[in-house]
MARLUM-909771 format. One record per residue (C-alpha): residue in three letters; x, y, z; residue number from 0. Coordinates in nm, 3 decimals, decimal comma. Each point is the difference from the previous one (the first is absolute). Layout:
MARLUM-909771
ALA  X  Y  Z  NUM
...
END
This chain:
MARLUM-909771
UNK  0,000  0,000  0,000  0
UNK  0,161  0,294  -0,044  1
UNK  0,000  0,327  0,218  2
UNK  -0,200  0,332  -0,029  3
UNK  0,393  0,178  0,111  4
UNK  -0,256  0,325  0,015  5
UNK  -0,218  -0,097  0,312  6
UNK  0,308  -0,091  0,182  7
UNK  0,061  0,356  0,084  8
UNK  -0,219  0,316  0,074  9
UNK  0,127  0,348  0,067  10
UNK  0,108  -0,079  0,358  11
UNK  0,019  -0,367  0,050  12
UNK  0,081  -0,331  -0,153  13
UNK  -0,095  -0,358  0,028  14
UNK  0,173  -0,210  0,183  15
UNK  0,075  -0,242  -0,247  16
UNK  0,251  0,242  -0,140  17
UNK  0,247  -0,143  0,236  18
UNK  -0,068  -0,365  -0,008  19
UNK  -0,112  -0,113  -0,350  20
UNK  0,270  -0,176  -0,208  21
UNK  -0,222  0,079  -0,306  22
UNK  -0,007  0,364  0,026  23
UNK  0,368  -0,021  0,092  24
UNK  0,081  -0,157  -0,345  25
UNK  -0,188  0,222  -0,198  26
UNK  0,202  0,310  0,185  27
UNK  0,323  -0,160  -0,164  28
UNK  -0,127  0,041  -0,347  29
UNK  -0,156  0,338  0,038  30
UNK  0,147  0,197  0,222  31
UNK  0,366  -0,133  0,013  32
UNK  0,027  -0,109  -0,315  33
UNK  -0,217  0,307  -0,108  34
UNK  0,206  0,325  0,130  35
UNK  0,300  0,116  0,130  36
UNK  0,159  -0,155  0,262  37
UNK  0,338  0,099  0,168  38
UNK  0,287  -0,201  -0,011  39
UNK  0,320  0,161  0,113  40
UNK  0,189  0,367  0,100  41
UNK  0,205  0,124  -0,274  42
UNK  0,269  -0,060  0,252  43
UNK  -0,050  -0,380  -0,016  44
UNK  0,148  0,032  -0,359  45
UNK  0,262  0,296  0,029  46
UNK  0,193  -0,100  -0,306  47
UNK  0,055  -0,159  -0,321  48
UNK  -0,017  -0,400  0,062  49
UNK  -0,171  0,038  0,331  50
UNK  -0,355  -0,211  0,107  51
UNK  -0,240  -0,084  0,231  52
UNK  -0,242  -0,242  0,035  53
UNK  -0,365  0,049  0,069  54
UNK  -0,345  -0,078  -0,022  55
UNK  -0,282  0,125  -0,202  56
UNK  -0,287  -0,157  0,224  57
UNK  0,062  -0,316  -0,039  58
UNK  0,255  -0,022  -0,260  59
UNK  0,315  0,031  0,027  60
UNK  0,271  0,261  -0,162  61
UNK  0,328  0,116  -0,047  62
UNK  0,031  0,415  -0,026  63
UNK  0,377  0,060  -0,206  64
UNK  0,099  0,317  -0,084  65
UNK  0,233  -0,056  -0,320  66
UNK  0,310  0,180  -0,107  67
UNK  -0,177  0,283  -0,190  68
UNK  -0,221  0,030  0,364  69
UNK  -0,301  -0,085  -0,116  70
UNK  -0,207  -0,204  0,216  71
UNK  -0,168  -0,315  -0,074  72
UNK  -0,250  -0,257  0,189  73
UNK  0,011  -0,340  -0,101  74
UNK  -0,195  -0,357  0,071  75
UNK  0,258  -0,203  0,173  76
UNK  -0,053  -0,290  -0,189  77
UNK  0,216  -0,114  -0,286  78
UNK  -0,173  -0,041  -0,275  79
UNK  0,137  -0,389  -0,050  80
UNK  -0,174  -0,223  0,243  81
UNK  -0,132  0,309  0,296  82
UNK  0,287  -0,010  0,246  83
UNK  0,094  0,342  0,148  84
UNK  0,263  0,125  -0,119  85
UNK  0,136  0,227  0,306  86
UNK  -0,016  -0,132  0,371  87
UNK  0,208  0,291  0,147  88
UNK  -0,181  0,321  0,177  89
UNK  0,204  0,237  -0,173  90
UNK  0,365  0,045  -0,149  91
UNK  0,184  0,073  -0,274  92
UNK  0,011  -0,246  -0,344  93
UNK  0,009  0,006  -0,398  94
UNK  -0,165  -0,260  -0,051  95
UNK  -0,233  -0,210  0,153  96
UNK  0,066  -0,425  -0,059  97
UNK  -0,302  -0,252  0,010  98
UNK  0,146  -0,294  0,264  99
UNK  -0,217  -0,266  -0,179  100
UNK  0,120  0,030  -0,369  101
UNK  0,225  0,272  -0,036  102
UNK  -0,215  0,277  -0,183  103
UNK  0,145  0,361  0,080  104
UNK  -0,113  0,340  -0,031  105
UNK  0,105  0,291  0,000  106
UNK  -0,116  0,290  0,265  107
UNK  -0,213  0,146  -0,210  108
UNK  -0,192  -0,364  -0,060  109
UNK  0,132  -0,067  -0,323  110
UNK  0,084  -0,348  -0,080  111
UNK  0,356  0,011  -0,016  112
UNK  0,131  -0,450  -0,050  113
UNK  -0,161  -0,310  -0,031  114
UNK  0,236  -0,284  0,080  115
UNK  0,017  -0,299  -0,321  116
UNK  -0,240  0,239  -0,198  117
UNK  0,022  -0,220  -0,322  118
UNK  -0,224  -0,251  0,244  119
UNK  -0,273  0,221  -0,108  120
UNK  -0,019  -0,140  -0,407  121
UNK  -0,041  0,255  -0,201  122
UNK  0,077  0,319  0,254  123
UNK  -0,153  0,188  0,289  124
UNK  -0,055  0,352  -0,043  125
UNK  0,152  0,112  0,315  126
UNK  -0,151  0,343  -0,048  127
UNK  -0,355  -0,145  0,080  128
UNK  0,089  -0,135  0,336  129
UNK  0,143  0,290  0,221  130
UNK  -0,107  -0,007  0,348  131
UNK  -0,363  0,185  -0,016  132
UNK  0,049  0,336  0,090  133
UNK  -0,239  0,220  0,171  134
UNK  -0,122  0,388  -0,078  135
UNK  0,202  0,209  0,268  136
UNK  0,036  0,329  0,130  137
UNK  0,125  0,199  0,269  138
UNK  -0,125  0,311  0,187  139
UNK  0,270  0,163  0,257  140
UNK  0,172  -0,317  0,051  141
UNK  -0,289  -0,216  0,075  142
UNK  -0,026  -0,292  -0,302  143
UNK  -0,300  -0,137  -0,128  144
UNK  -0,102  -0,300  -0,269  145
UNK  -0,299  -0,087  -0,171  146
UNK  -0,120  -0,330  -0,232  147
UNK  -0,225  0,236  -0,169  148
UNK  0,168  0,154  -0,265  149
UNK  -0,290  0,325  -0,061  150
UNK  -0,072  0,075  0,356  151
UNK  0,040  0,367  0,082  152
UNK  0,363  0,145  0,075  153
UNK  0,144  0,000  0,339  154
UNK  -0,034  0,331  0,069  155
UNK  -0,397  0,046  -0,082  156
UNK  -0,064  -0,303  0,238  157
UNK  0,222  0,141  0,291  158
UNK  -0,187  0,331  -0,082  159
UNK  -0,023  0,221  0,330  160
UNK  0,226  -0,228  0,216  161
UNK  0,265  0,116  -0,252  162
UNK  0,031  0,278  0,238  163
UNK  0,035  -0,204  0,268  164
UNK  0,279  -0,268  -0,073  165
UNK  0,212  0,347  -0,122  166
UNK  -0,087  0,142  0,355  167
UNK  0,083  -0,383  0,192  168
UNK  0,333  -0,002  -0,203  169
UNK  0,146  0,321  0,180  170
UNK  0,061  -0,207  0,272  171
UNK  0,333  -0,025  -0,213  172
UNK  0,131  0,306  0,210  173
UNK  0,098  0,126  -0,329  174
UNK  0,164  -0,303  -0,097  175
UNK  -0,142  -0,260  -0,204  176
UNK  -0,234  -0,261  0,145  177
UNK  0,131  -0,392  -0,001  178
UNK  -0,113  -0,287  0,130  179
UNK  0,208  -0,145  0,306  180
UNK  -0,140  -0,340  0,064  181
UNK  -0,311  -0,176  0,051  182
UNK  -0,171  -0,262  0,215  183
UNK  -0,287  -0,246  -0,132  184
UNK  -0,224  -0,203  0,180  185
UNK  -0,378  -0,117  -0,049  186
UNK  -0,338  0,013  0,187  187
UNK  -0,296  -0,249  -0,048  188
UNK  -0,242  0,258  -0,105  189
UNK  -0,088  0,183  -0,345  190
UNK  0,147  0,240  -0,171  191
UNK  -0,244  0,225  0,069  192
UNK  0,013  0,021  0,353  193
UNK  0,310  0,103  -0,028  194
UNK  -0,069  0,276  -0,272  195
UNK  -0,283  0,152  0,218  196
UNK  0,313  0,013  0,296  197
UNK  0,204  0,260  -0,141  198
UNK  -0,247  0,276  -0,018  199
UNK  -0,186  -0,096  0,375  200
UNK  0,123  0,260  0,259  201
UNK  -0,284  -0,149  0,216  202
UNK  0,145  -0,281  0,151  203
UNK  0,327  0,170  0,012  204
UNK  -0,023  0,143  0,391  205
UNK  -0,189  -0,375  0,064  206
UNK  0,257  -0,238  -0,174  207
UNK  0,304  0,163  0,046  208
UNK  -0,031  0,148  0,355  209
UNK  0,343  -0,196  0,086  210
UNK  0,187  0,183  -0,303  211
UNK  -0,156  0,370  0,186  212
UNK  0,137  -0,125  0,329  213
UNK  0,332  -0,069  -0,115  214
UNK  0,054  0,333  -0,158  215
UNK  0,131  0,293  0,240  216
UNK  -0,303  0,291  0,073  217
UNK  0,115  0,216  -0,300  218
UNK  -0,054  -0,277  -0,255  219
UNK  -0,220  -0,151  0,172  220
UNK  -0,226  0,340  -0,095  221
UNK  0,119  0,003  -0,322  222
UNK  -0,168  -0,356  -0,083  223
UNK  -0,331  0,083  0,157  224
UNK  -0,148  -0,006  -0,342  225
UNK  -0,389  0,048  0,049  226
UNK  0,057  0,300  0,180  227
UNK  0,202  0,257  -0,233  228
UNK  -0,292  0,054  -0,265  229
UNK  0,139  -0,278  -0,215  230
UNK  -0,223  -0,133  -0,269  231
UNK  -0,038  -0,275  -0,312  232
UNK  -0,046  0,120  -0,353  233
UNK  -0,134  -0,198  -0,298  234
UNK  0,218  0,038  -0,262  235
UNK  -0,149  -0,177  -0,297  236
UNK  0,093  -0,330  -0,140  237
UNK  -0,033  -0,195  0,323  238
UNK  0,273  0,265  0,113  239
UNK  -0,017  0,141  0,304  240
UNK  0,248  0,221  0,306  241
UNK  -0,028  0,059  0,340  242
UNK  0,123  0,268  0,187  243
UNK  0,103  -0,093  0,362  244
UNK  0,213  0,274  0,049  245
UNK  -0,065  0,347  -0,225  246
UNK  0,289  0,153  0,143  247
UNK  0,250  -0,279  -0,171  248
UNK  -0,191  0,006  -0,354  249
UNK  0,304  0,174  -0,167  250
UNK  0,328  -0,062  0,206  251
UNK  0,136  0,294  -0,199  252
UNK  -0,218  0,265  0,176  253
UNK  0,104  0,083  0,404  254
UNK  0,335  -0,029  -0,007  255
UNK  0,068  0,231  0,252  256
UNK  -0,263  -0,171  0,232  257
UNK  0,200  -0,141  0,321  258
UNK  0,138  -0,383  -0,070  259
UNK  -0,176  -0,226  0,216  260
UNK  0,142  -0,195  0,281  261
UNK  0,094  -0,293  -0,137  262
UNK  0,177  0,117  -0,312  263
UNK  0,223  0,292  0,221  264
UNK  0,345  -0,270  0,007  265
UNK  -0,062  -0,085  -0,359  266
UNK  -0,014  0,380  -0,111  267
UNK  0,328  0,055  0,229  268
UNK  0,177  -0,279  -0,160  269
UNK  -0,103  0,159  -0,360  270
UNK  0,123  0,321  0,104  271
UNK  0,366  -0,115  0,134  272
UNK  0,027  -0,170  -0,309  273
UNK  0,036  0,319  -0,181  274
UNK  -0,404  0,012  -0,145  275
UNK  -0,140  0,385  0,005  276
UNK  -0,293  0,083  0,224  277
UNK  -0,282  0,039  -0,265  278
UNK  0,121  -0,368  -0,173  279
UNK  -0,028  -0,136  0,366  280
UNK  -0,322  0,069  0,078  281
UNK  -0,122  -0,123  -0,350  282
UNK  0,124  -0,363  0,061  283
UNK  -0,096  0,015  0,366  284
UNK  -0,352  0,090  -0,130  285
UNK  0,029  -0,256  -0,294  286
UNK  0,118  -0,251  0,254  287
UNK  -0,339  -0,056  0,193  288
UNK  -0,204  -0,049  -0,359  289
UNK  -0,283  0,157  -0,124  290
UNK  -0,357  0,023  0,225  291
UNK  -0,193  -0,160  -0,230  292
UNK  -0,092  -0,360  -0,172  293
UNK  -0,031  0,003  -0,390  294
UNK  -0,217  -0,284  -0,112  295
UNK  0,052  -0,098  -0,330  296
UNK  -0,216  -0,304  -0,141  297
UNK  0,017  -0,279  0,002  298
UNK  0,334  -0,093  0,139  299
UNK  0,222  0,284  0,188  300
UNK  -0,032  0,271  0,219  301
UNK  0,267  0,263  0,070  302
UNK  -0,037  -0,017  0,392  303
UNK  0,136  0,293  0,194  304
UNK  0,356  -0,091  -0,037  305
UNK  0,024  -0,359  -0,184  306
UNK  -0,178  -0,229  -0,311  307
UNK  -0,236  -0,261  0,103  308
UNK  -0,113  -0,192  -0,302  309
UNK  -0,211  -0,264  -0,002  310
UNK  -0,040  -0,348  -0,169  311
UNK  -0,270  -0,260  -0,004  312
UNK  0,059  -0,344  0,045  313
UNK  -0,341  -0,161  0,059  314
UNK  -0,359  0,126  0,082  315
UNK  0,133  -0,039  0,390  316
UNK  0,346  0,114  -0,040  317
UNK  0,199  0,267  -0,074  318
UNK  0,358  0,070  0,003  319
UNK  0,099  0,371  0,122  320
UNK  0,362  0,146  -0,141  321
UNK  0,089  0,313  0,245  322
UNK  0,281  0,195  -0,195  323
UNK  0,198  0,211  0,208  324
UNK  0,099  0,341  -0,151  325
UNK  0,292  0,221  -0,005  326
UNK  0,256  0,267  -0,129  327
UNK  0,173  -0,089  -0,335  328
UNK  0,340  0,162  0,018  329
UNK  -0,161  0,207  0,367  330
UNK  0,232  -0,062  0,385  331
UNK  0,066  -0,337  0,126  332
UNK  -0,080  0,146  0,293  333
UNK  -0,384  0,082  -0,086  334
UNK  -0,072  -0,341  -0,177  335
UNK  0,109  -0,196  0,303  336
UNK  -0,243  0,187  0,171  337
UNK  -0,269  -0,052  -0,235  338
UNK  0,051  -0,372  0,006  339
UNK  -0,057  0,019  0,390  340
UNK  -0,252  0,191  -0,009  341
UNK  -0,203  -0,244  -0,283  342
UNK  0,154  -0,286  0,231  343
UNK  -0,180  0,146  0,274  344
UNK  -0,347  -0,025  -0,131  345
UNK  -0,008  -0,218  -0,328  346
UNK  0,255  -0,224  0,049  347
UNK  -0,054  -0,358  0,086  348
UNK  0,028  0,037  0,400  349
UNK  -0,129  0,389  -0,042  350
UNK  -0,323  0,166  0,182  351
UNK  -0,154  0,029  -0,320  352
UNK  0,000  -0,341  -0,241  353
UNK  -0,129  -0,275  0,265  354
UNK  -0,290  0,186  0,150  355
UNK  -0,106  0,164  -0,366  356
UNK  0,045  -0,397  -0,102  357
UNK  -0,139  -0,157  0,281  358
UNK  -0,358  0,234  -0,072  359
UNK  -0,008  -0,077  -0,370  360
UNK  -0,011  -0,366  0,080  361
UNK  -0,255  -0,007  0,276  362
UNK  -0,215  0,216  -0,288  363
UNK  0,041  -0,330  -0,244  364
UNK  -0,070  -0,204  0,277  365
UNK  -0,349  0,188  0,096  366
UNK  -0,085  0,016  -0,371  367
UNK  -0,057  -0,356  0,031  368
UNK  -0,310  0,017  0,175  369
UNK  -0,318  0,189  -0,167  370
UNK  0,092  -0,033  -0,339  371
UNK  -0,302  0,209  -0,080  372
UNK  0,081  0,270  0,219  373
UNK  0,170  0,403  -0,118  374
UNK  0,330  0,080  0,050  375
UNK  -0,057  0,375  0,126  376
UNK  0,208  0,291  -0,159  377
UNK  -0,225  0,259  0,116  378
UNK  0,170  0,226  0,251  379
UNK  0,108  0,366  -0,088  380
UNK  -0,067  0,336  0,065  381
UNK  0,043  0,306  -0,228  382
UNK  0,385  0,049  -0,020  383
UNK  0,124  0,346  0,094  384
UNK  -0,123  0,308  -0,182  385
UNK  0,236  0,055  -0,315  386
UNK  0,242  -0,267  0,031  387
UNK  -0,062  -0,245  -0,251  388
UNK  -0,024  0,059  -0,405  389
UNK  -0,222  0,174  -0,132  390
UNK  -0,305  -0,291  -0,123  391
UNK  0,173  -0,266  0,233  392
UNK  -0,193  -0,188  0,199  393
UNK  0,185  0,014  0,380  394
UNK  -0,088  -0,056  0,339  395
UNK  0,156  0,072  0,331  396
UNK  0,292  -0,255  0,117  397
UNK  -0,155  -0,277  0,102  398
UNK  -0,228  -0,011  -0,297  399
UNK  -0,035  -0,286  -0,177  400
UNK  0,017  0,143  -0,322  401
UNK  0,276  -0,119  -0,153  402
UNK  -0,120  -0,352  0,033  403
UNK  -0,330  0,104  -0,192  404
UNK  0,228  0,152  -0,299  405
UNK  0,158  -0,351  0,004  406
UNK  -0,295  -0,168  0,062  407
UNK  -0,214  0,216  -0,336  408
UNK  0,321  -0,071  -0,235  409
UNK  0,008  -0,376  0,118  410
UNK  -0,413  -0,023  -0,109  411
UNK  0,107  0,261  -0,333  412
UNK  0,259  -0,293  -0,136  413
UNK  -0,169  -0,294  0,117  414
UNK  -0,315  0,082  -0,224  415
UNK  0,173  0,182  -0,298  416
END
């Protein structure tokens, strides 16, 4: 039988089943992973000619090469022979990539470069029409995207509004680049969704991660109050969507002159004896404690105060979660160890942050187990603060749950088009 995707959600809820059917789970791999762009790596990832990484485009798998010219590619990692992948390393550096099964290589770009004992083949194989498939990319301030479809929209019309705010998260760079300094994986049994609704939820923030507040000293601890400095969440189009926990931190290269906090007063002396004028100081001291907003970008990575969280899914009930800490490309030693420890201290693997936020998202998979025929509620929200958001944007205060219903009315747009 198959499903009416349109009476699965309303304007401010969903059925349950959109959590726990293996049906509608399949039919998001086809049209909405397989149907739009989907990010899979920082420019960083691939800083030169003959660098890669490998990825995932939901559920298939890629490798993202920059070649020696420096264009970019995305490619199926599967050789085109008999299916094995072709790459098994995170990232590095290579040519070429070699089939282990039969020998076929390739060359960064996907092109089929040797088969071994060609004259097997009779009368010839046309290398040219077996290069590793290679997918549409593009890039947009260092964040990489691929496509299967071929005449789906550029990049930039489909980022649209949050254009404006991956250029305003990427001035965490201190006026340095921004690079990518490491990253942690691990997985949840819950759906993707769950975990997409997360990132723009400042409600459970003061409930869930009370422990995280505690730990903090009383100046950040202030700071990270986030339902109570006239925050909100704006729809952004496209399943899209920001919110602003902290206005005062939207563009790290305003208030420079404001005092430097507490906790960042050794690092900014440090800076300073090593030789670093005043103004330059107080821009990476700023830049160090990341932006005061999450970017939501659908459906697959957010741009989370200060760090990437992408996410992949596995099954209907599973979900693996790729935090990708974020620092200054060329920027202090000094000021990237202390961005690591501070993105240790809440979304690393023994932080305040990752066990409780995972601990929640399964307990929601678990409940969604009983009343199959019950609404998932994404109704809360008040009218955000006067003037704040875009012109035409829908918005709501903080703890609005608005950016879940922009994800929520593109998920119901491409799973009927």
């Amino acid at each position: 039988m198959s499903t009416d995707f349109a009476t699965l959600v309303r304007d401010d809820r969903v059925l349950t089943p959109m959590y726990t059917d293996e049906a509608i789970f399949e039919e998001e791999m086809d049209r909405i992973f397989k149907s739009t762009w989907v990010w899979v790596a920082h420019a960083s990832d691939v800083p030169a000619g003959n660098t890669f990484k490998t990825s995932w485009v939901g559920r298939e798998p890629v490798i993202v090469t920059r070649d020696k010219q420096g264009k970019i590619h995305t490619l199926l990692n599967r050789c085109r022979h008999r299916a094995a992948s072709v790459c098994e390393k995170r990232k590095g550096k290579a040519s070429v990539f070699v089939c282990p099964y039969h020998g076929w290589s390739y060359d960064v770009d996907g092109t089929l470069r040797k088969v071994p004992h060609i004259n097997g083949y009779g009368e010839g194989l046309d290398t040219a029409d077996y290069s590793l498939v290679s997918l549409r990319t593009e890039e947009y301030n260092g964040m990489i995207f691929a496509t299967f479809k071929d005449d789906i929209q550029p990049l930039v019309d489909f980022l649209g509004p949050a254009k404006k705010w991956i250029d305003l998260f990427m001035k965490q760079g201190g006026g340095y680049g921004v690079k990518t300094l490491g990253e942690h994986r691990f997985r949840f049994p819950g759906n993707w969704k769950i975990q997409l609704e997360n990132t723009t939820d400042a409600y459970h923030f003061p409930i869930v991660h009370k422990t995280f507040l505690d730990s903090l000293d009383p100046e950040a601890e202030n700071v990270f109050q986030v339902l109570a400095h006239g925050g909100w969440v704006e729809d952004l189009g496209n399943g899209h969507s920001v919110m602003v926990m902290i206005p005062d931190l939207i563009d790290l290269e305003e208030n420079l002159d404001a005092p430097i906090p507490q906790r960042f007063e050794e690092l900014a002396k440090e800076l300073a004896a090593e030789g670093m004028p005043d103004e330059q100081v107080r821009r990476v001291v700023r830049a160090v404690g990341g932006s005061g907003f999450n970017l939501n970008l659908f459906p697959n990575v957010a741009c989370s105060m200060a760090f990437f969280r992408v996410l992949r899914p596995i099954e209907v009930n599973e979900t693996e979660i790729m935090h990708v800490a974020i620092g200054m490309d060329g920027g202090p030693d000094a000021a990237n160890r202390m961005r690591l420890r501070l993105h240790e201290h809440f979304q690393g693997p023994m932080g305040f942050g990752t066990p409780d936020d995972a601990e929640g998202w399964e307990r929601v998979q678990r409940g969604a187990r009983a009343g199959q025929d019950l609404w998932i509620m994404v109704n809360r929200g008040v009218d955000a603060p006067e003037g704040v958001a875009a012109p035409g944007h829908n918005a709501g205060d903080v703890s609005a749950e608005t950016g879940m219903r922009a994800a929520y009315q593109m998920w119901k747009r491409m799973m009927t088009a």
